[in-house]
C-alpha positions as CSV (number, residue, x, y, z in Angstrom):
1,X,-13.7,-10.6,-7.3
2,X,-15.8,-10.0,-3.5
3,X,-12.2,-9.4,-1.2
4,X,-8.5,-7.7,-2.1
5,X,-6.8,-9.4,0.4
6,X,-3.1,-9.8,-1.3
7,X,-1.7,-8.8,-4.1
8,X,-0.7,-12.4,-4.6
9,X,-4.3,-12.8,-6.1
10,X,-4.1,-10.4,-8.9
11,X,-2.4,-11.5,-12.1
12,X,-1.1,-9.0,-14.5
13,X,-4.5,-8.1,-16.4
14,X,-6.6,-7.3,-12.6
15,X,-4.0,-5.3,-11.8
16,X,-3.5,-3.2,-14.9
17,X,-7.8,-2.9,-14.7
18,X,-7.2,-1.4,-11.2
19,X,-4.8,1.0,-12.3
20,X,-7.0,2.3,-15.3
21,X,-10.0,2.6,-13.6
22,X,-8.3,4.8,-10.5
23,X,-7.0,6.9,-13.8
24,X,-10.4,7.5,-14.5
25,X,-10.9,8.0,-11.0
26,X,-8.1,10.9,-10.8
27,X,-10.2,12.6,-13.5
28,X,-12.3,13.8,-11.0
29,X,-10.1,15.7,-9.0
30,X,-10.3,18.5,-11.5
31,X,-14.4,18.6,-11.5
32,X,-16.2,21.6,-9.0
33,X,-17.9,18.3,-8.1
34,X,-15.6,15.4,-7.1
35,X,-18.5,13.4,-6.0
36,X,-19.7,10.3,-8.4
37,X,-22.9,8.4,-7.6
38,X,-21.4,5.1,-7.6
39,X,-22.1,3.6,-4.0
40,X,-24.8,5.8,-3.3
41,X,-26.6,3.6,-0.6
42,X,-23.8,1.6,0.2
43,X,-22.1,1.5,3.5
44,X,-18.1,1.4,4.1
45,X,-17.1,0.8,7.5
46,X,-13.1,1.3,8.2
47,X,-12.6,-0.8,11.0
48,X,-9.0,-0.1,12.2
49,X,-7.7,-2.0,14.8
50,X,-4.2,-0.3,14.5
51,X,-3.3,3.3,14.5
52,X,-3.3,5.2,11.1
53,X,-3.4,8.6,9.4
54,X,-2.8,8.5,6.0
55,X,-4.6,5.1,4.9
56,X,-7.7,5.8,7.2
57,X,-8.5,9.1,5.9
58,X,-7.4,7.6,2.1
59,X,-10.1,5.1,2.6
60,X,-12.5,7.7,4.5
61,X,-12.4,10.3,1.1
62,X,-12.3,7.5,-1.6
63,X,-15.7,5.9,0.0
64,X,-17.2,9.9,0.5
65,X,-16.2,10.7,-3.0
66,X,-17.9,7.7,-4.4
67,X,-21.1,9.1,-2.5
68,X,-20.7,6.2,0.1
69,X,-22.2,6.1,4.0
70,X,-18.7,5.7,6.1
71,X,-18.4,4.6,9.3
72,X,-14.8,4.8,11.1
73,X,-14.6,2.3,14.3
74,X,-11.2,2.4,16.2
75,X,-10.8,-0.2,18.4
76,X,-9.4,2.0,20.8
77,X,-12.1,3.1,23.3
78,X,-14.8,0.3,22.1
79,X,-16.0,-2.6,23.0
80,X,-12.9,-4.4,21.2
81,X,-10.9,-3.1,24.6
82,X,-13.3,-4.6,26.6
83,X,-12.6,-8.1,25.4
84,X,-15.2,-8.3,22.5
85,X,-13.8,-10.7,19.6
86,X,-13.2,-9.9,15.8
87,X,-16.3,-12.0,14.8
88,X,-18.7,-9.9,17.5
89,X,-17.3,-7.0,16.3
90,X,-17.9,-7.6,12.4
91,X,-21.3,-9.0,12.4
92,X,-22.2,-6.1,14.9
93,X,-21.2,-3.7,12.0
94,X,-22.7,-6.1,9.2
95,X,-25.7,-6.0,11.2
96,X,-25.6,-2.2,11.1
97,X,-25.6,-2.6,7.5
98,X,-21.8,-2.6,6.3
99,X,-21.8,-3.3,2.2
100,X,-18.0,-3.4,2.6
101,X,-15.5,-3.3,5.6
102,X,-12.1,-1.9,5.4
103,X,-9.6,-3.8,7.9
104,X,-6.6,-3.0,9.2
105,X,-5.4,-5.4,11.8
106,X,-2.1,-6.2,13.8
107,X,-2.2,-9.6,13.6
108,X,-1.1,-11.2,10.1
109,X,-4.2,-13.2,8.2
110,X,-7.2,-11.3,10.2
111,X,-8.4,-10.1,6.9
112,X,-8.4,-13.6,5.4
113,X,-10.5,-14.8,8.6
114,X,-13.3,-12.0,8.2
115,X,-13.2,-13.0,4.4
116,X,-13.8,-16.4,4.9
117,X,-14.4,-17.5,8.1
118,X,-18.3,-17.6,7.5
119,X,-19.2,-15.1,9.9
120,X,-20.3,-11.9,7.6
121,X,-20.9,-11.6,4.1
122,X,-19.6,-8.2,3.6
123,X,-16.8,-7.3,0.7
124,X,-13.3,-7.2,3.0
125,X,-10.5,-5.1,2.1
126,X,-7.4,-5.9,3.3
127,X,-5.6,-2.4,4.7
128,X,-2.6,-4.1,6.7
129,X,-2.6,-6.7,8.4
130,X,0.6,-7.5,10.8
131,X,3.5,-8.4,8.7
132,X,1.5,-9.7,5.9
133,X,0.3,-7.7,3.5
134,X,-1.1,-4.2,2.6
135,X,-2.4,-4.7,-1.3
136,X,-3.8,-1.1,-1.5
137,X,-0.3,0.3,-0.6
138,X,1.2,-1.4,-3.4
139,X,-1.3,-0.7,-6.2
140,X,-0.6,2.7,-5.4
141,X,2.8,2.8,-5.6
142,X,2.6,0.8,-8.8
143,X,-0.2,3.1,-10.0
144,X,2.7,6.2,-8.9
145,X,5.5,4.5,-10.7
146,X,3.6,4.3,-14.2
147,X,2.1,7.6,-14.1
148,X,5.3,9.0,-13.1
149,X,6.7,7.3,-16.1
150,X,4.3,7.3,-18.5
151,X,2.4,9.8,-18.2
152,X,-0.8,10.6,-20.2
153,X,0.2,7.3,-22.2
154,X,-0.1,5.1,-19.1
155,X,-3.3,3.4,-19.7
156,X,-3.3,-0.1,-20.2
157,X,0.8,-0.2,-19.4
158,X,2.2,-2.9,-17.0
159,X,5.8,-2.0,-15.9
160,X,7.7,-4.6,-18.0
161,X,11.1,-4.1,-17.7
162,X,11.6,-1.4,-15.0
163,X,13.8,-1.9,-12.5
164,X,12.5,-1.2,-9.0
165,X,14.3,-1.2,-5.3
166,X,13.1,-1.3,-2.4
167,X,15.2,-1.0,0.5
168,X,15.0,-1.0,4.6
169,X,13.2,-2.9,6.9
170,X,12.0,-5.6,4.9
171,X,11.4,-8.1,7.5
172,X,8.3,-6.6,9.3
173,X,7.2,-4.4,6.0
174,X,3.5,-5.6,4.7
175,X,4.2,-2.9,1.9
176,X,7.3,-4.7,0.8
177,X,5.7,-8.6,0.8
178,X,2.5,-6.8,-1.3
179,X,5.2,-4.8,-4.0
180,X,7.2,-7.6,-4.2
181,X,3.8,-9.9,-5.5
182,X,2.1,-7.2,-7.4
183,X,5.4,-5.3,-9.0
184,X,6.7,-8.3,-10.1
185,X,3.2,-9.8,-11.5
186,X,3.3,-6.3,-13.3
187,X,6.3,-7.4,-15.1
188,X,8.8,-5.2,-13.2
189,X,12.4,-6.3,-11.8
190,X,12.6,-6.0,-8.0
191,X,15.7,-5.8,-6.2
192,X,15.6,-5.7,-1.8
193,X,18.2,-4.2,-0.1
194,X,18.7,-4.6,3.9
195,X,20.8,-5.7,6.5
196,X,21.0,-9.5,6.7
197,X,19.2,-9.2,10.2
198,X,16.0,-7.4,8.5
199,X,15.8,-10.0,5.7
200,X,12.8,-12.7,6.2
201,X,13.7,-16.5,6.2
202,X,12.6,-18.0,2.5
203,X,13.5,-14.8,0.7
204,X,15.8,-17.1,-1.5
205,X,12.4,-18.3,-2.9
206,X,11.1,-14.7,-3.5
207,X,11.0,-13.5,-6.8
208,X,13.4,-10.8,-6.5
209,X,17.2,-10.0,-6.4
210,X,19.0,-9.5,-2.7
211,X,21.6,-6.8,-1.8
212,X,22.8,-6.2,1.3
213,X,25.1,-3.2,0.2
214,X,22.7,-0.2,-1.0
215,X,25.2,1.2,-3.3
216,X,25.3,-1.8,-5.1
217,X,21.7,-1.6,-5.9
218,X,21.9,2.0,-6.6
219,X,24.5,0.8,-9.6
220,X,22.1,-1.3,-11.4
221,X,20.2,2.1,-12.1
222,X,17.3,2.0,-10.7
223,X,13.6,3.3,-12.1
224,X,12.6,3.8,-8.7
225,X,13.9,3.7,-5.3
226,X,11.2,2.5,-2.7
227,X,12.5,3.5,1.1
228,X,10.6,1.8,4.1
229,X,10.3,3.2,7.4
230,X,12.2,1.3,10.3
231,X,9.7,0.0,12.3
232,X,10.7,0.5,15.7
233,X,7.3,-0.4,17.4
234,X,7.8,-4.5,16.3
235,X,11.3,-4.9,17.3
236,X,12.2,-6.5,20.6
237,X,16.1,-7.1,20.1
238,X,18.7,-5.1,18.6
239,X,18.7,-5.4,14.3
240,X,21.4,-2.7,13.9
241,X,23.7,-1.6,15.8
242,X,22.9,2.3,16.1
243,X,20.8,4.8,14.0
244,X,23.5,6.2,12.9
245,X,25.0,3.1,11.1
246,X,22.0,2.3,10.0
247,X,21.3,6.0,8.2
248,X,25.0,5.9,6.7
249,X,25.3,2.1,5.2
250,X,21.4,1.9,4.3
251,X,20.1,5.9,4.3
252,X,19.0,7.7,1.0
253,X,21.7,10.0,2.0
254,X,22.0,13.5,0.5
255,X,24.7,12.5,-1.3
256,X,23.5,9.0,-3.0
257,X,20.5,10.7,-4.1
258,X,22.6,12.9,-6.0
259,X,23.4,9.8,-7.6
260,X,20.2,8.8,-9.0
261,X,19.7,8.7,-12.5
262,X,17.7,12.1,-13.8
263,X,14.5,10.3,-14.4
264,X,14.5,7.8,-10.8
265,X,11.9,8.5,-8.8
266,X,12.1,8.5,-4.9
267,X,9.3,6.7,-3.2
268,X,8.3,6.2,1.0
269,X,5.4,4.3,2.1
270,X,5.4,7.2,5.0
271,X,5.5,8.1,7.8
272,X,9.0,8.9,6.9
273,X,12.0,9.4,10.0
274,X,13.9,11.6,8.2
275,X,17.9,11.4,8.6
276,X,17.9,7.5,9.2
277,X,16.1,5.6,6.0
278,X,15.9,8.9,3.9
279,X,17.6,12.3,3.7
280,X,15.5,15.9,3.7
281,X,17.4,16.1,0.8
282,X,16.1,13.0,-1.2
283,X,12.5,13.8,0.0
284,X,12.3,16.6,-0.7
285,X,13.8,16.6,-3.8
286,X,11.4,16.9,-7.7
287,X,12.7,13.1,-7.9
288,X,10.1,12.4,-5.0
289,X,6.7,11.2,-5.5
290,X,5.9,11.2,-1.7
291,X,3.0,13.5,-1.9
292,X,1.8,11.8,-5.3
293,X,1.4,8.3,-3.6
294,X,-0.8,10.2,-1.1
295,X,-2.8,11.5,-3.5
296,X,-3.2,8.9,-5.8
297,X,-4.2,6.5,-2.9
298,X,-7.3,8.0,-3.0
299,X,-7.9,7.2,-6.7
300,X,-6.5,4.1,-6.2
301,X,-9.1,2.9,-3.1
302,X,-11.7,4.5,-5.3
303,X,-10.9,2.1,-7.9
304,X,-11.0,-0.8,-5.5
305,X,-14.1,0.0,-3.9
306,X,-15.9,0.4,-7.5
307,X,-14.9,-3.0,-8.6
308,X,-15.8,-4.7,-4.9
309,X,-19.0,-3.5,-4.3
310,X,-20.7,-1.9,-7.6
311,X,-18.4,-3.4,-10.0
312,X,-20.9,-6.0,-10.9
313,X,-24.1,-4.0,-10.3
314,X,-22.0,-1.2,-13.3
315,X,-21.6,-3.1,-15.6
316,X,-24.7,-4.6,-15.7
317,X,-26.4,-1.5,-16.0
């Protein structure tokens, strides 16, 4: 395995190796010294031509804590604004050294191209590209979902038989495409909930269950309820008719999360607009694992970058 691009590409037994290893990985939060020797010598670049918090720094701390050289390049401000193409721009950086580069993209399949266009022989991570996919995003929310549920006896668990919903703006979410593939290669039941305007032609083939009412999903009781942020920025043309529709027919309202089973866990992607997909109430609430998915995306991009780039070079040793 040289590139996560999709979840699509791990079957059930990658998957479950990537959630082990980032649970030995969240081991190390509790050392005086989080740092492991791993890619001492390596170089991670994040090249990020999209803006981003949460997965940049994610990436940024799972490299450093793995004892990695990092190297952040926006595109903002750089040559990529002054016309220069996505293959001058990676083998500039592969020239600089780059064991691995960490991609996030607006334009669906860029992360393929750099993988396997020819142009640069460095490990490619896949951290969102356009509409496609974000594979990282999803292992940790998977990786959330079983520790969450399972606790200390998580390791080597898939999610057989939970039920998991996801609901909101499914046709331009990357984060629902990658759960669907990965939760559902993980043995799980995954229902999608959303207007029929933010649905994506061919979802009859996905392997999921549709709603378009919310409370009808939230009946089939639910081991986790995944809300996804409207995404504002990539809509031309009008998908609902007003925020306020949207929040009441398709919201995790104060009141439906009072509704929730005791043991169903409330999960966003983030950044979260509070009052339209989900209630203060909801996210704020013990059912929410919002600050754990931030966390364990750490572990979680730790694991990845240890099987990528000194997976092989481990185990041989």
């Amino acid at each position: 395995m040289k590139h996560l691009l999709s979840t699509r590409d791990l079957d059930r037994d990658t998957a479950v190796r990537i959630l082990d290893i980032a649970e030995e990985m969240s081991r190390t939060a509790d050392r005086a010294v989080r740092k492991l020797p791993t890619l001492r010598g390596k170089t991670v670049v994040n090249l990020f031509f999209e803006d981003s918090t949460r997965t940049r720094l994610s990436f940024e701390s799972a490299a450093k804590r793995l004892s990695a050289d990092v190297i952040t390049f926006s595109a903002k401000g750089s040559s990529v604004s002054k016309g220069e193409s996505l293959k001058d721009t990676a083998q500039t950086l592969e020239a600089m050294g780059a064991d691995a580069i960490v991609v996030r993209h607006g334009v669906s399949g860029a992360a393929e191209l750099l993988a396997h266009a020819g142009w640069i022989d460095a490990t490619i991570v896949n951290a969102g590209d356009g509409t496609h996919e974000h594979p990282t995003q999803a292992l940790l929310d998977a990786y959330t979902i079983r520790s969450r549920r399972f606790g200390d006896d998580a390791r080597g668990r898939d999610l057989a038989g939970l039920r998991i919903v996801i609901v909101g703006d499914i046709l331009h979410s990357r984060v629902a495409r990658s759960n669907v593939w990965l939760l559902t290669a993980l043995g799980a039941h995954v229902h999608l909930v959303a207007p029929r305007t933010l649905l994506p032609s061919g979802i009859s083939t996905w392997p999921v269950t549709v709603h378009e009412s919310l409370d009808d999903a939230l009946d089939t009781g639910p081991d986790a309820v995944m809300m996804l942020r409207i995404q504002s920025e990539r809509m031309h043309d009008a998908y609902f008719p007003s925020e306020r529709e949207y929040a009441r027919e398709w919201g995790l309202t104060a009141e439906r999360a009072t509704r929730l089973g005791p043991d169903t866990m409330v999960m966003h992607p983030g950044p979260m607009n509070r009052g339209l997909e989900i209630s203060s109430v909801a996210a704020d609430s013990p059912a929410s694992t919002v600050l754990d998915q931030v966390s364990n995306g750490v572990f979680v991009r730790m694991a990845v970058l240890y099987l990528l780039v000194a997976g092989e070079s481990q185990e041989e040793s």
